[in-house]
C-alpha positions in Angstrom: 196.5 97.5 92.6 195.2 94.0 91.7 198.1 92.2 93.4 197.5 94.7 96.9 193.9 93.4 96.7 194.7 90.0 96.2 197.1 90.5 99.4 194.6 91.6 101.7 192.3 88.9 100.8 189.6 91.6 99.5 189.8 91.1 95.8 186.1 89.0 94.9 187.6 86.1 94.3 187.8 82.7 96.4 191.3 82.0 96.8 190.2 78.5 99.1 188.2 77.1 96.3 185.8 75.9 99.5 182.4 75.3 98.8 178.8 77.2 99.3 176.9 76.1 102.2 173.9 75.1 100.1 171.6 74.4 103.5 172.0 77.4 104.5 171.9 80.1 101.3 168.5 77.2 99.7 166.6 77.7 103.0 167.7 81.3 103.3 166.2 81.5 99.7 163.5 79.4 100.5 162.3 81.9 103.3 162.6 85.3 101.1 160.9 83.6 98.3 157.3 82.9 101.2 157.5 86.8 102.3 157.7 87.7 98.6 154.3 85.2 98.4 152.6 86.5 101.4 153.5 90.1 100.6 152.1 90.1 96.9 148.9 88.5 98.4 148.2 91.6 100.6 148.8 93.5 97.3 146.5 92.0 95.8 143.7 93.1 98.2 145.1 96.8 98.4 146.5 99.6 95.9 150.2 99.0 97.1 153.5 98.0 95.7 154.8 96.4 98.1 155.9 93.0 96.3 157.6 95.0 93.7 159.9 96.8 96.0 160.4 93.3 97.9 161.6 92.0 95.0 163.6 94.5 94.2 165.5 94.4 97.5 165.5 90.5 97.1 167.9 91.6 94.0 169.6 93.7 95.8 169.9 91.2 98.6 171.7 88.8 96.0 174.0 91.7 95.4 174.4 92.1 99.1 175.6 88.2 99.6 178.1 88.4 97.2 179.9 91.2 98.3 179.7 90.1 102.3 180.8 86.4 101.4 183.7 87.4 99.3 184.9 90.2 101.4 186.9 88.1 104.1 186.7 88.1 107.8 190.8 88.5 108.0 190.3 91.7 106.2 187.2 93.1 108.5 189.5 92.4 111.4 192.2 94.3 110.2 189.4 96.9 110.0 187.3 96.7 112.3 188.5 100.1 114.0 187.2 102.2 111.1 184.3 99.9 111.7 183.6 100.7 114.5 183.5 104.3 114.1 181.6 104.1 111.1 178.7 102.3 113.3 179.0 105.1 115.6 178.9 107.6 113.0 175.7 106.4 111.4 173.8 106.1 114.8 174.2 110.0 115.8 173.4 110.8 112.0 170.2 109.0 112.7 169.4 110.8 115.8 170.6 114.4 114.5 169.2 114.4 111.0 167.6 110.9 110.8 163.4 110.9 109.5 161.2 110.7 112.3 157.8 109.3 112.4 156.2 110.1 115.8 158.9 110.4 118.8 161.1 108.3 116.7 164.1 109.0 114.5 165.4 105.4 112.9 165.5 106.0 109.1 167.9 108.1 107.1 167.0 109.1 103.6 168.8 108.5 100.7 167.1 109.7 98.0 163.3 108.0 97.3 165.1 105.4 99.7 164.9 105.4 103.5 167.9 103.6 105.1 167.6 102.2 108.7 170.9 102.6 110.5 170.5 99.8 113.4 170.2 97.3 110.9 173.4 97.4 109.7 174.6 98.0 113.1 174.1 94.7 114.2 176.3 93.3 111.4 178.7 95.8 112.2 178.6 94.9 116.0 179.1 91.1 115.6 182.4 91.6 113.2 184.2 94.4 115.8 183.4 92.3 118.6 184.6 89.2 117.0 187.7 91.1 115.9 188.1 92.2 120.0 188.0 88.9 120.5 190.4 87.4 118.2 193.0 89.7 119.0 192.5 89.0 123.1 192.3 85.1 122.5 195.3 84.6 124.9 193.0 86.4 127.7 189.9 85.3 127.2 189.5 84.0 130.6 190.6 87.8 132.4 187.5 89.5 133.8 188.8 92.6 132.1 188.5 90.8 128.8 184.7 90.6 129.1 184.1 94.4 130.5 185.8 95.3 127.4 183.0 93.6 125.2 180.7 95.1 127.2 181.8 98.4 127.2 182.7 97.9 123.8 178.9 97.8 122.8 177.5 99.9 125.5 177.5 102.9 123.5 176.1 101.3 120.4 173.1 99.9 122.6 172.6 103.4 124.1 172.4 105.0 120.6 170.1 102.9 119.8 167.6 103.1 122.5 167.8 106.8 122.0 166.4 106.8 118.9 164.1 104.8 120.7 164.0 101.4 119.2 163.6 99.0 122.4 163.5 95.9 120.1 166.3 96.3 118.1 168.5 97.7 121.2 167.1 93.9 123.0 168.4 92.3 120.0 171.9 94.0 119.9 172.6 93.3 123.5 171.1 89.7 123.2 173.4 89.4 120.3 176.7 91.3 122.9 176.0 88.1 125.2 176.0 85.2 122.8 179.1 86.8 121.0 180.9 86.6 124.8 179.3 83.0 125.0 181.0 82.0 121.5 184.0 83.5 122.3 184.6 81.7 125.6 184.3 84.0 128.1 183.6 82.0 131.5 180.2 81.4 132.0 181.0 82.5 136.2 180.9 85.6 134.7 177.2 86.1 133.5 175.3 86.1 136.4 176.1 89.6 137.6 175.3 91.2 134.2 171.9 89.1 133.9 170.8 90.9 137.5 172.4 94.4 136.2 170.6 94.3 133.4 167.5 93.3 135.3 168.0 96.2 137.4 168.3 98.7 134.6 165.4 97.1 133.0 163.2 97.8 136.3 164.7 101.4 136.8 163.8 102.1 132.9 160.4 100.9 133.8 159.7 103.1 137.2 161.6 105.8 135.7 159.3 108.5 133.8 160.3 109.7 130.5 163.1 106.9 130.5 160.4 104.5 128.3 158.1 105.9 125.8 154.3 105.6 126.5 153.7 103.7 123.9 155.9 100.8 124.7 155.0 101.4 128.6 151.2 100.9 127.2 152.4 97.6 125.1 153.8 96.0 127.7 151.5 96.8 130.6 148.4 95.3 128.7 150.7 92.0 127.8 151.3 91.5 131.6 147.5 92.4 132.6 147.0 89.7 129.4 149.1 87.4 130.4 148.5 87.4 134.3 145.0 88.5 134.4 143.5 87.7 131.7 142.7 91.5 130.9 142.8 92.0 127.1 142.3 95.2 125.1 140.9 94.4 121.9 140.4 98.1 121.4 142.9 99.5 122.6 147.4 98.8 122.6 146.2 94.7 122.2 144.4 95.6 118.9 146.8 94.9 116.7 147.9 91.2 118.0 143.6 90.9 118.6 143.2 91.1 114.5 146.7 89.1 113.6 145.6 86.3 116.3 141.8 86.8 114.2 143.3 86.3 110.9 145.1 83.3 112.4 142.3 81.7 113.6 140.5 82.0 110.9 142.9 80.1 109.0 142.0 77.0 110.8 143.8 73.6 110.0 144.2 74.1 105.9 144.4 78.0 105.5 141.4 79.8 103.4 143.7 79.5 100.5 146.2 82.3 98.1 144.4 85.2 98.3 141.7 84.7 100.0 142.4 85.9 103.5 139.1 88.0 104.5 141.3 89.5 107.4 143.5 90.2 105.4 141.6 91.8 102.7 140.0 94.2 105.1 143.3 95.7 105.9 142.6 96.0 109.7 146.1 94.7 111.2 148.4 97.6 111.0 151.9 97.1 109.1 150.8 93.5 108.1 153.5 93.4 105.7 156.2 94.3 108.1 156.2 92.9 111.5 153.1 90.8 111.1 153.4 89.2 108.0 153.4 85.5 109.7 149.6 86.6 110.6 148.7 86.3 106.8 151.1 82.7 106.5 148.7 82.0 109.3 144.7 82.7 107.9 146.2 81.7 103.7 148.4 78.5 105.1 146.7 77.5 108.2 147.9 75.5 110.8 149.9 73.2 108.2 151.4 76.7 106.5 152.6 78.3 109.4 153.8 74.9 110.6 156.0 74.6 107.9 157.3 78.0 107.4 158.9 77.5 111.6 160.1 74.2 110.1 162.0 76.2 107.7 163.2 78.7 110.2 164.5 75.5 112.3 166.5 74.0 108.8 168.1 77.7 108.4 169.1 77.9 112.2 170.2 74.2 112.0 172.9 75.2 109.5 173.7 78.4 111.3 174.2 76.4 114.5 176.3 74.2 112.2 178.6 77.2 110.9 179.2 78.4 114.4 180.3 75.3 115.2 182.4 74.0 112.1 184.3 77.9 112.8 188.3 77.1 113.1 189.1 80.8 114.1 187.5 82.9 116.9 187.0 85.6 114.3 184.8 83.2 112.8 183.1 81.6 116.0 182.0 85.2 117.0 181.2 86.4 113.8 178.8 83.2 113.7 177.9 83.2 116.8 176.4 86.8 116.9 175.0 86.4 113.5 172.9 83.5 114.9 171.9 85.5 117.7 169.9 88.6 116.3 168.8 86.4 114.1 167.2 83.8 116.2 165.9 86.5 118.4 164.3 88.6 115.7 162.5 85.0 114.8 161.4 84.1 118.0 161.0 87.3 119.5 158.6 87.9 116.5 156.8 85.1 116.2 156.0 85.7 120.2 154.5 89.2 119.3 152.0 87.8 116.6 151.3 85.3 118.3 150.2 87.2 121.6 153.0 85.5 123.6 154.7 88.8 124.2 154.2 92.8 123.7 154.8 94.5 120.2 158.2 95.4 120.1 158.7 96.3 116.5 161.0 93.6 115.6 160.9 91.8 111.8 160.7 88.5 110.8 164.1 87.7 108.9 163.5 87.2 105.0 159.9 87.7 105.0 159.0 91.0 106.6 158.9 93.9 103.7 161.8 96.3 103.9 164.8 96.7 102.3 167.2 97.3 105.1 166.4 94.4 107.0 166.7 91.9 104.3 170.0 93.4 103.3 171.1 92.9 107.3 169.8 89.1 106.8 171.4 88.1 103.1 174.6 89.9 104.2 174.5 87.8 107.8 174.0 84.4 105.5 176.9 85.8 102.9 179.0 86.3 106.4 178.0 82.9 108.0 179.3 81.0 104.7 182.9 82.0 105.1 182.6 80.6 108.7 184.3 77.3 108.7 
């Protein structure tokens, strides 16, 4: 049975005797280790548990790595069929017998765990579509090779937004497109998708019942924000009104570990999740929040690096989508606390609480290792 596994390149065990990718798993590290930080701090203000369970999945996460960076890309592209049908599989669980809160249905308990589906979806998506790729590397230029990809995702993407989750359905299509970019695909044909998706985009918009009102409210007040001037403080702006607070607050130096007043009043809505940068920002100032972006840029300089360094289109695409939702999660993020763009419900990688997420993101840096 040994000998089988060893064949198929599955057993955990490095046959290549390569090395680690230090850069990238330290600054990876580094990252998890300032969310576990800034998430015990808002414990410490609050009756929660949060920094417990983060560390906990930040074990897990270990556990996580391993497996992804010993399991080998040849193997997933053998199966990446089953793949495949797994990620469907999981998305119409989600939406049949998933837990909803509100209008949506994203999480699917397991026991006192809730498990959210599109997470591992978008690991899932970058290593079929990388395996559609490497086994059409002789057509990558053919027109017909691209719709494939495209269609090839399409009814991830839709599965996705019905659940709704408008972010993370962003990300996976941002993350479609950079995989076609890695791949090869002729940049001549882009342009036609980039107004069809426009298109969509503005029928989604005019279209009632197609976009929930809550995310037709978010982005509405961004524009009348962003164009006019208009903010509601009170209203679907609140939440970015207290995070860009707390920020301010923070000034040049930070008010210090622990000490965020904002914070401590517990008036930004799921500060440990999407807007945990908002308590880098009032604790680490200017200088904090500064430095945790220049971390980001060190971890997306070696990811760059990996996609690059990648001998085998499996391993291009593989990187090259990787680098994609993850980069977009960051900066789309980042945008949102900072009042550049509408609340979309996306995480910050490493540092937002939530076990699923940080699983998606230590199993993404376990794939990106074995990308060379």
């Amino acid at each position: 049975m040994a000998t089988a596994a060893r064949n198929q390149g599955i057993l955990l065990e490095k046959t290549d005797h390569r090395g680690h990718d230090w850069g990238l798993i330290l600054s990876a590290v580094a990252l998890m280790i300032v969310g576990i930080f800034s998430i015990f701090s808002i414990d410490s203000d609050r009756n929660s548990n949060f920094a417990t369970r983060q560390l906990i999945f930040s074990a897990i996460g270990v556990v996580v790595f391993y497996i992804c960076n010993k399991v080998k890309l040849e193997f997933l592209k053998s199966a990446a069929p089953f793949l495949y049908v797994v990620n469907l599989g999981i998305l119409v669980a989600t939406i049949l017998v998933g837990k909803s809160r509100g209008i949506t249905s994203r999480w699917i308990e397991i026991g006192p765990m809730q498990f959210q589906p599109s997470e591992v979806t978008k690991l899932i998506l970058a290593i079929t579509l990388a395996a559609y790729f490497a086994k059409r590397e002789d057509k990558i230029n053919e027109i017909g090779t691209y719709l494939g990809a495209l269609l090839h995702a399409a009814p991830i993407l839709c599965l996705v937004l019905l659940q709704p989750h408008l972010g993370a359905t962003l990300a996976l299509l941002f993350l479609t497109l950079i995989a076609c970019t890695s791949a090869g695909v002729p940049g001549k044909f882009f342009p036609a998708t980039l107004i069809a998706i426009t298109a969509l985009g503005g029928a989604a918009w005019f279209t009632p019942g197609l976009m929930p009102d809550y995310m037709r409210a978010r982005v509405d007040q961004k524009v009348q924000e962003l164009v006019f001037g208009e903010r509601d403080p009170r209203g679907a702006g609140y939440q970015q009104h207290q995070a860009m607070l707390a920020i301010g607050s923070g000034g040049t130096t930070g008010t210090g570990f622990f000490r965020g007043e904002q914070k401590a009043s517990g008036v930004i809505p799921e500060q440990q999740t999407d807007f945990i940068f908002s308590v880098i920002g009032e604790e680490g100032g200017f200088f904090g929040s500064v430095l945790v972006i220049v971390l980001f840029g060190i971890f997306f300089f070696f990811v760059w690096r990996r996609m690059f360094l990648a001998q085998t289109m499996m391993g291009r695409v593989v990187a090259g989508g990787l680098f994609a939702v993850l980069a977009f999660h960051t900066i789309v993020n980042l945008a949102m606390v900072l009042s550049f763009g509408p609340v979309v419900g996306l995480w910050l990688p490493f540092m937002s609480h939530g076990g699923t997420a940080l699983w998606m993101c230590m199993g993404a840096v376990g794939f990106l290792d074995q990308c060379e």
